[in-house]
N, C-alpha and C positions, 0 to 999 in steps of 0.2 A: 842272343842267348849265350854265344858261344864266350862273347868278352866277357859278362856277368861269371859264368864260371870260372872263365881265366882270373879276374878279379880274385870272385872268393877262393882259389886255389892258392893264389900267390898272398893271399891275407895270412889265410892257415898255415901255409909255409914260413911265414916270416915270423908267426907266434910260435911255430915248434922250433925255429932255429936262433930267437932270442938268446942274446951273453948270458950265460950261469945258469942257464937252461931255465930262466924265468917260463913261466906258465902265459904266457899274454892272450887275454882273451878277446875272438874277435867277433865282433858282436852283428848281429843280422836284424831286420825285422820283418816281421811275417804282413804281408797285403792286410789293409782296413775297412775290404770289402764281405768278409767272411773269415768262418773260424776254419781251420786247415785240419787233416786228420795228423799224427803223428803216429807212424808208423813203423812195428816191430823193424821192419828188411825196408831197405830200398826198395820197395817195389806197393803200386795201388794193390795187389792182393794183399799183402801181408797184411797181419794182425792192427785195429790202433788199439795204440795205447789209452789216445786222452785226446781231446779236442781242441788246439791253443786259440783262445780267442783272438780278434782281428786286432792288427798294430802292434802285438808283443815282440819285446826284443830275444832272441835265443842268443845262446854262443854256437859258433863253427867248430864242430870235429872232422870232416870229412868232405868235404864239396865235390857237384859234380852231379849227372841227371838228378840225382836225388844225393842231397843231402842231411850228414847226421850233424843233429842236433844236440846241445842240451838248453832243457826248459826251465825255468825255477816257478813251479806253481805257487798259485796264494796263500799255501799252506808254509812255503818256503824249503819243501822239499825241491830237490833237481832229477829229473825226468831227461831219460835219451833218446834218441829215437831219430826216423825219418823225413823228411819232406822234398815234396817236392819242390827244386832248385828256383823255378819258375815262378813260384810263390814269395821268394826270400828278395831280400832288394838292402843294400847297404845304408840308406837313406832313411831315417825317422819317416814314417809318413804322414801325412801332414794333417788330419787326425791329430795323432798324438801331440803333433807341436804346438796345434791349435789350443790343445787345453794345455800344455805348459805356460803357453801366451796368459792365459785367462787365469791359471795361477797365480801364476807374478802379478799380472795388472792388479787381483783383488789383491794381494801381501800390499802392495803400494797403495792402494786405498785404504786399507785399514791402519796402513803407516802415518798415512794421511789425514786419517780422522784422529787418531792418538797424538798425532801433530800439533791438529787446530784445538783438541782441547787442552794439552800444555799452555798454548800459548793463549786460551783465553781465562786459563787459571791463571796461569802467571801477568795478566794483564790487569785481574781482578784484584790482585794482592799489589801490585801498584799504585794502583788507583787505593785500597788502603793504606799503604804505606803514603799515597802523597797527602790524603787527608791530613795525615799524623802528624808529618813532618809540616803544613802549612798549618798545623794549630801547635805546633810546639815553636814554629819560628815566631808566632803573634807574641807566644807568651814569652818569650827570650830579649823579644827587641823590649818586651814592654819591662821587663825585670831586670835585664843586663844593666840598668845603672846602679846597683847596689843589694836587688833582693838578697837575702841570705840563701835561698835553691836556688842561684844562678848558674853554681857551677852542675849542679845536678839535672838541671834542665838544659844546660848544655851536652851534658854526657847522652840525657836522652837524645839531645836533638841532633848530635854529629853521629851515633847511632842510626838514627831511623833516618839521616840521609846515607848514611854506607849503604844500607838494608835498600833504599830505594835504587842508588847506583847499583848495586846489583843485581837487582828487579828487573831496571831498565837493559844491563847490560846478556841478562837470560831471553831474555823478551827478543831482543836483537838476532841472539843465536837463532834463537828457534825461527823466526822473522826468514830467516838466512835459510834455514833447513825448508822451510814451511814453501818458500818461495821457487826451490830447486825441485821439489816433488812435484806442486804444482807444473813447475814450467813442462812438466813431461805431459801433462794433460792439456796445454795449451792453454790454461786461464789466469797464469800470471801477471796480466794488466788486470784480471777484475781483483785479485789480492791484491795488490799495488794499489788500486784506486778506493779501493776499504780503508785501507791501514791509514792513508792520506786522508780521506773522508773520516777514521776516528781520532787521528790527532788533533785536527782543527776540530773537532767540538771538544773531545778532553780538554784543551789547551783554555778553549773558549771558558766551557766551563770552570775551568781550573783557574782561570784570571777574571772571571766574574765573581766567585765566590771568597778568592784573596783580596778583592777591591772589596766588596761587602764587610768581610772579615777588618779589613783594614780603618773603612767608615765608620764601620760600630767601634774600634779604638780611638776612633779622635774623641768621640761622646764621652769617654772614660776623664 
């Protein structure tokens, strides 16, 4: 008990004797086992003020058997007053860190799911862009010997492969992003062996339906 006060003595000290007389404030947190009284005077007879629920952080004014406080209630007013030293402890406890844990992890899941649906919007709009561009190259090979919209369906067709190169190359990013979130969660081989497993049927599909595409132009 005696070094815990030493501690918050020498905290409080070193914020009242900050350069330019900055205010630095030194911050405590109350037990997570119950709510604490705060009290007018140092002392368990005095008046309380207010009740501080269990794990809240106070600032230090005064340490020592009983220390002064200030409180900032959830109204956002700030409350002075007592407590016992016994009760205060420099350390978050662990309560409270537990649900900062549980914060973040849901922020990343929800990063997570806004993740996977970017990139299966952007996956969707590829897959239209690649239709586009394998029926505008049919109609190019079959025109580029003289049609008069050659050069017009050129312009479309070096178009909608830009549009796809950068389809492909958003897709990528996110791929990249999609991949580092995951790895936090440990299931970055099952991403990996999706994205694997939809290339090879895209691709399949994609070069069955250009051979099709292709056959029905020799009939022409």
């Amino acid at each position: 008990m005696d070094r815990f006060r030493s501690a918050l003595a020498l905290a409080t000290a070193l914020a009242i004797l900050s350069p330019a007389g900055a205010a630095l404030a030194v911050k405590a947190y109350t037990t997570d086992t119950q709510e604490l009284p705060l009290h007018v005077t140092p002392s368990n007879s005095g008046k309380t003020l207010l009740m501080v629920p269990p794990a809240s952080d106070v600032e230090l004014v005064n340490p020592g058997s009983y220390t002064k406080v200030r409180y900032r209630k959830p109204d956002g007013k700030v409350q002075e007053g007592w407590i016992a030293s016994r009760f205060l402890s420099p350390r978050m406890p662990d309560s409270s860190m537990t649900r900062e844990l549980e914060t973040e992890n849901a922020a990343m899941k929800a990063q997570l799911g806004e993740a996977d649906k970017e990139k299966t919007e952007l996956s969707q709009k590829e897959k239209e862009l690649t239709d586009k561009l394998t029926k505008l190259n049919a109609a190019y090979e079959e025109l580029k010997g003289g049609s008069a919209n050659y050069m017009k369906l050129k312009s479309e067709y070096d178009a909608a492969k830009a549009g796809l190169a950068s389809a492909q190359g958003n897709i990528q990013t996110l791929i990249q992003e999609n991949e580092n979130l995951k790895l936090s969660h440990n299931i970055r081989w099952f991403v990996a062996g999706a994205l694997v497993m939809l290339s090879g049927w895209f691709m399949g599909w994609a070069t069955g339906r250009w051979r099709k595409k292709r056959r029905g132009t020799y009939y022409y």
